[in-house]
N, C-alpha and C positions, 0 to 999 in steps of 0.2 A: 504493500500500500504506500503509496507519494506522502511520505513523510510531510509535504506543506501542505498538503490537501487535509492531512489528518489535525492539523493543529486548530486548535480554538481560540478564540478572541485572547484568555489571560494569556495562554502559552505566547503568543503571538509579541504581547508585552514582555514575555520572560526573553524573549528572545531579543527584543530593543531593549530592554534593560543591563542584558552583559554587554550590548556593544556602547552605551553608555554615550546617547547622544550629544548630550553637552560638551563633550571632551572630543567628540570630531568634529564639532564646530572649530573649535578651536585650530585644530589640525589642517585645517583651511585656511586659518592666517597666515600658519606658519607658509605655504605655498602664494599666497599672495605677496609675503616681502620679498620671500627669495625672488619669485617672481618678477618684480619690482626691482631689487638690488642687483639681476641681470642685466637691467634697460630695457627690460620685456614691457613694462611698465608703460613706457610711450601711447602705447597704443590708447591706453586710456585718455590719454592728454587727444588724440588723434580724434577718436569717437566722440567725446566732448566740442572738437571742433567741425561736426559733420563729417570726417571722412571716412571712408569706408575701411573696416579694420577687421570683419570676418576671419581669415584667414588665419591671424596673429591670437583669436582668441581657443582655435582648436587643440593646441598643447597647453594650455591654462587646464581647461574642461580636462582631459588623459589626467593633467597630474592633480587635479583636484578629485578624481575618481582615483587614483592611484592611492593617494595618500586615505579615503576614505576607509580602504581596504585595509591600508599596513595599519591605521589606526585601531579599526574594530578587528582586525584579526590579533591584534595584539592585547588588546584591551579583555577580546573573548577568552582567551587562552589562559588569561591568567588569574580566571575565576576555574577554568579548566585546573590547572595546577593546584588551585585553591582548597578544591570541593571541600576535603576533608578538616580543613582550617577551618573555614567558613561553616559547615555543618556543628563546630564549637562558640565562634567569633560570630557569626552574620548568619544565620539560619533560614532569616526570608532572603536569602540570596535567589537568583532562579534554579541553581542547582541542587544548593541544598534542600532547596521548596519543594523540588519535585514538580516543579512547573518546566524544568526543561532537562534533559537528561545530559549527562556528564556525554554520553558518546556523540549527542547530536551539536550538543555545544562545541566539541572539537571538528566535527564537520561542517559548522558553521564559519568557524577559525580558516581552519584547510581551505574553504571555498574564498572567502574576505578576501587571503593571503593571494590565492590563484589569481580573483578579477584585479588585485593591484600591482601584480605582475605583467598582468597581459595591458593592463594599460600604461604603466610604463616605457615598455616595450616600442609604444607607438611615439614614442617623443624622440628617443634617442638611448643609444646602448650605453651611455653613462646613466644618465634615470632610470633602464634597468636593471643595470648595476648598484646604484644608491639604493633599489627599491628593494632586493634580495640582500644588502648590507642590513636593513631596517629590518626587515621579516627576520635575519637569523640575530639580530640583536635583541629586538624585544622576546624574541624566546628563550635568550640566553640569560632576559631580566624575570622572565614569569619564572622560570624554573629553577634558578641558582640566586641573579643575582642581586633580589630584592632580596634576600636574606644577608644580606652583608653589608654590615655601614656605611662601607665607603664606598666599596662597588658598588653599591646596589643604585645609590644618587646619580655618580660617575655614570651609570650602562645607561640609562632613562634618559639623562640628559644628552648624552651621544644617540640617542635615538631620536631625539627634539631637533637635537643640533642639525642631524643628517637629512632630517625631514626639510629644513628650512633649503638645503643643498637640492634636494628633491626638486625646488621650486624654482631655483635658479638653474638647472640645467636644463629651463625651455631652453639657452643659449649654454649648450655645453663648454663651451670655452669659456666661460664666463665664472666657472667651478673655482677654476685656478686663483683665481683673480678675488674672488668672494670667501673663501674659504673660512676667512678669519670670522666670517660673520657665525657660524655654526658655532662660536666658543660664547658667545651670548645668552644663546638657549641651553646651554650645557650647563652653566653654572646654574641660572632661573632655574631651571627644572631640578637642579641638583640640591637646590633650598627647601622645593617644594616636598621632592621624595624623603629629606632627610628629616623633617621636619612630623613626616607624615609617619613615619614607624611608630609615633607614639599615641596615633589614631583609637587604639582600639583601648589601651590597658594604662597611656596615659605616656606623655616623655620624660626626658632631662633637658634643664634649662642651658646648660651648655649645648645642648644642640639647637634650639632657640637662637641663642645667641649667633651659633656658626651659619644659620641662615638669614639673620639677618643680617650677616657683613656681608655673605653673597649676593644677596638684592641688592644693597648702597650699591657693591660693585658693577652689577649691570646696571644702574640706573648711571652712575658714573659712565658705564661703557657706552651708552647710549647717545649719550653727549658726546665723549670723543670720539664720536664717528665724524665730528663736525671738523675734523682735523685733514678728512678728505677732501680733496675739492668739489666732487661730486657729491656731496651730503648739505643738504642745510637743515644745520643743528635749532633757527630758530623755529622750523617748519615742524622740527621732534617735539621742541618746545611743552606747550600744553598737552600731547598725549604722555611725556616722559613724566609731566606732573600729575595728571591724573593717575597715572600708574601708581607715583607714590603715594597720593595720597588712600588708594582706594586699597592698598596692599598692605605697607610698614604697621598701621594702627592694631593690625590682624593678626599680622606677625609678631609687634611687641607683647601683644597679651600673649600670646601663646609660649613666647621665651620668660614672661613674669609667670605663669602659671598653668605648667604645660599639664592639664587634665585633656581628656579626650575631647569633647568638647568645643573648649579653645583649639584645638589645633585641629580637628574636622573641618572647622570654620574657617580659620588659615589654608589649609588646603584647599579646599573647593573656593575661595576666591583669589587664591593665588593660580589655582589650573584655568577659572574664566580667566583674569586678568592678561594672559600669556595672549588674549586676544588686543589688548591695551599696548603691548610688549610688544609686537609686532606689526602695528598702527604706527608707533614710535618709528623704527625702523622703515618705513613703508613711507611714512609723511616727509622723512627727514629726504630718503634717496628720489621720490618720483611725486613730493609737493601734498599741501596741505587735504587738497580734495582726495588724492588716492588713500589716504591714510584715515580720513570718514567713511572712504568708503569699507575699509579694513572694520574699522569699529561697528559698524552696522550688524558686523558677526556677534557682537557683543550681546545686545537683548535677543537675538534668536537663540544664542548659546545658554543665557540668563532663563529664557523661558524654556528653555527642553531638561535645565537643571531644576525645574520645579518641580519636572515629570517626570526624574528619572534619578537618580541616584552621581554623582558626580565621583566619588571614591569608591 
């Protein structure tokens, strides 16, 4: 019997709940800057003035399908990995609930992973290449290397990182050249994960603390982008602040008083924010409007996190 034919309205839910849509919203930023920190970005400015730019938006669409894949197949898998945690820690998980079965959840992974491969494919053999770097990273983080302090931050945020690279090789040569920008998402994401181990049973405040110097530090890096010629830092301006201000406040409580709770809460607006994160980058390299239009990802991200579980 067609396993999608058999499923019912909840399972259906169980089944967008592991791939956890708020956080592939986000995942869509991340290819919008790179995007953008190619020069791919233009076209917008082009479209804005009437001309015809079809063509230029076909490898946007592949790696924004690309990237939907490595996100939920990565996201799925590591409730896959999970089950038996989760059936002690998170119970209404969908696996543990029995709303969606441990072998169908990893055929859902398997299949994500497939359509973001084959769409990569269509861009260019370095985006296919970055897109099977992503898939055997994040499986290297649901299985091994969320359980390790340091790695576990480090493997997540090289997956952020590589994804923003994803984005930027609509213009493969353009890799080389951008590289440095993937160590932005690496540290962010690597505040966010480290912060985030003490989700369920509660942290220490020295890990608090080491994620809050890593945000100053991107927020810092974000600004000296403006050291390139091609960047205007005033254009980062107000998304670089709104970043701060909508992130730090979240973060300090959670480094004064790390119960679960507080750092739940830190978490899931530091994972939207990475949409704010990217708007920064985005406004600074291809101008104020492209970087609204980045943010836009924000309230659709904001509302699918009402519906759906964000950690």
């Amino acid at each position: 019997m067609n396993i999608v034919a058999s499923l019912n309205l909840p399972k259906w839910r169980g089944y967008l709940e592991l791939m956890r849509p708020a956080n592939i919203v986000t995942a869509w930023a991340d290819i919008l800057v790179g995007f953008s920190a190619s020069g791919s970005g233009v076209i917008f400015t082009q479209l804005m003035n009437g001309q015809p730019t079809a063509d230029g938006f076909i490898p946007l669409a592949w790696l924004l399908l690309a990237t939907t894949g490595l996100y939920g197949g990565g996201i799925v898998f590591n409730d896959v990995f999970d089950a038996e945690l989760d059936q002690q820690e998170r119970p209404s998980r969908p696996i543990p609930s029995g709303r969606v079965s441990r072998e169908n959840a990893a055929l859902l992974g398997m299949i994500l992973f497939a359509i973001a491969i084959f769409a990569a494919t269509q861009v260019s053999l370095l985006s296919v290449t970055i897109a099977i770097f992503i898939t055997f990273a994040a499986l290297l983080y649901d299985s091994v290397g969320k359980h390790h302090p340091f790695f576990g931050p480090l493997n997540m945020g090289v997956c952020r990182g590589s994804n923003l690279l994803l984005g930027v090789s609509a213009l493969p040569a353009m890799v080389g050249e951008r590289w440095y920008l993937a160590l932005i998402p690496v540290l962010y994401i690597a505040a966010i994960t480290a912060i985030s181990q003490g989700e369920v049973h509660g942290g220490k405040r020295i890990t608090g603390v080491v994620a809050l110097i890593l945000i100053a530090i991107v927020l810092t890096a974000v600004l000296s982008l403006g050291f390139f010629a091609e960047y205007t830092v005033i254009a980062a301006l107000p998304f670089a602040a709104l970043l701060a201000v909508r992130v730090l406040p979240n973060f300090i409580q959670a480094a004064r008083e790390p119960v679960p709770e507080k750092i739940r809460n830190a978490v899931k607006v530091g994972v939207l924010s990475l949409i704010i994160l990217d708007a920064s980058i985005a406004a600074g390299f291809t101008g104020l409007a492209y970087g609204l239009l980045v943010l836009i990802l924000l309230p659709i991200s904001m509302s699918f996190a009402k519906m759906f579980a964000v950690t």
